[in-house]
C-alpha positions as CSV (number, residue, x, y, z in Angstrom):
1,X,0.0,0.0,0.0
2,X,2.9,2.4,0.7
3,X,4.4,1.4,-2.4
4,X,2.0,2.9,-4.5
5,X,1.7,6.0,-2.2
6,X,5.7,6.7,-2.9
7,X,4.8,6.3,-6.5
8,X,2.2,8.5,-6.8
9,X,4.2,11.4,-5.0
10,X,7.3,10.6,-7.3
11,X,5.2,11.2,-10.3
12,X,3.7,14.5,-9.2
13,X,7.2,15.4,-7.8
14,X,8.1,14.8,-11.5
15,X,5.4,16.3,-13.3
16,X,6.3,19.5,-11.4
17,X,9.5,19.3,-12.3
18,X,8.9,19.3,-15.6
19,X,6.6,22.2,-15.5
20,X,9.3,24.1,-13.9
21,X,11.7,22.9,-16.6
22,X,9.1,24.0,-19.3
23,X,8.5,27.5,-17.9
24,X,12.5,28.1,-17.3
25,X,13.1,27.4,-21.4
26,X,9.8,29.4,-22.4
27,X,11.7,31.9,-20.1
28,X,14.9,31.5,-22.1
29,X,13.1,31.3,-25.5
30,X,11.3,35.2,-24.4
31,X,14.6,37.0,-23.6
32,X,16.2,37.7,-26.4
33,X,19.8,38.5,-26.6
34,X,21.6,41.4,-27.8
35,X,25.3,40.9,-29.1
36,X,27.5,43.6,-28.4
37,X,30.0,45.2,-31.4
38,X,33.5,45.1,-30.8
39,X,35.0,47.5,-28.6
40,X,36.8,50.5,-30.1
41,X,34.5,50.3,-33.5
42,X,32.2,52.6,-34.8
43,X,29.2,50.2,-34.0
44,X,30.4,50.1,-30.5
45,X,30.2,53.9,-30.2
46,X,27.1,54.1,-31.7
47,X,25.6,51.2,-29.5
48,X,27.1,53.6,-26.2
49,X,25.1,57.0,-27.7
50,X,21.6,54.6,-27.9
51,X,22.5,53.1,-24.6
52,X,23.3,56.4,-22.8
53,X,20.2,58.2,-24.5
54,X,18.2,55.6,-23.3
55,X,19.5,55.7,-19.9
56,X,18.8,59.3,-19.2
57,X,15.0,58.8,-21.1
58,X,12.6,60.4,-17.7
59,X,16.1,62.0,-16.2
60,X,14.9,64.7,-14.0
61,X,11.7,64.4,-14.6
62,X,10.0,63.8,-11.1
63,X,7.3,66.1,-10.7
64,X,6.6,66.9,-7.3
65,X,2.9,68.2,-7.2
66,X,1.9,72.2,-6.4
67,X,0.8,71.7,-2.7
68,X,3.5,69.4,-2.0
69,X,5.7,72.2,-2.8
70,X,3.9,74.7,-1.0
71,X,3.8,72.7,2.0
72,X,7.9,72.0,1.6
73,X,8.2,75.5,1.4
74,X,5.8,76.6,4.7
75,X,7.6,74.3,6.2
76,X,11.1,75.6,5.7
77,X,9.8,79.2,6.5
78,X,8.5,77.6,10.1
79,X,12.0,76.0,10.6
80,X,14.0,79.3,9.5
81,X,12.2,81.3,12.1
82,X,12.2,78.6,14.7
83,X,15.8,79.0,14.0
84,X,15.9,82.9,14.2
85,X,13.5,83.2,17.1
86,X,15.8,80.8,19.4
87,X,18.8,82.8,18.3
88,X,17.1,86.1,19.3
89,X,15.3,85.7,22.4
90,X,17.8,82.7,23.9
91,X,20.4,84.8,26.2
């Protein structure tokens, strides 16, 4: 009776297994692969100009919203006066 209990988990333990196998060379299949030019040619520096445009695509583009700034900038104000006031009136 064990017997075939050991069986049956070996075969699901290798049915998995091969679903695993499956989805890791579907995986590979996807991804394709880029070859890089050989360093020092011209396809080389061109490759470097795509890569480094692409790179800085978005670069400095985080837009912090209009009360956000506000706030930031209240809030500074409050701390610079906080500041002055301790300065002043501290003997």
């Amino acid at each position: 009776m064990s017997g075939s209990g050991n069986a049956k988990r070996k075969q699901a333990q290798q049915k998995q297994a091969r679903k695993r196998a499956d989805k890791s060379h579907q995986r590979d299949r996807e991804q394709s692969h880029t070859h890089l030019p050989k360093v020092g040619t011209k396809a080389d520096q061109e490759h470097l100009h795509r890569q480094r445009q692409a790179d800085l695509i978005g670069f400095g583009r985080f837009k912090v919203g209009r009360g956000v700034s506000i706030a930031l900038v209240v809030i500074a104000l409050m701390a610079l006066v906080g500041v002055l006031a301790l300065l002043v009136f501290t003997d």
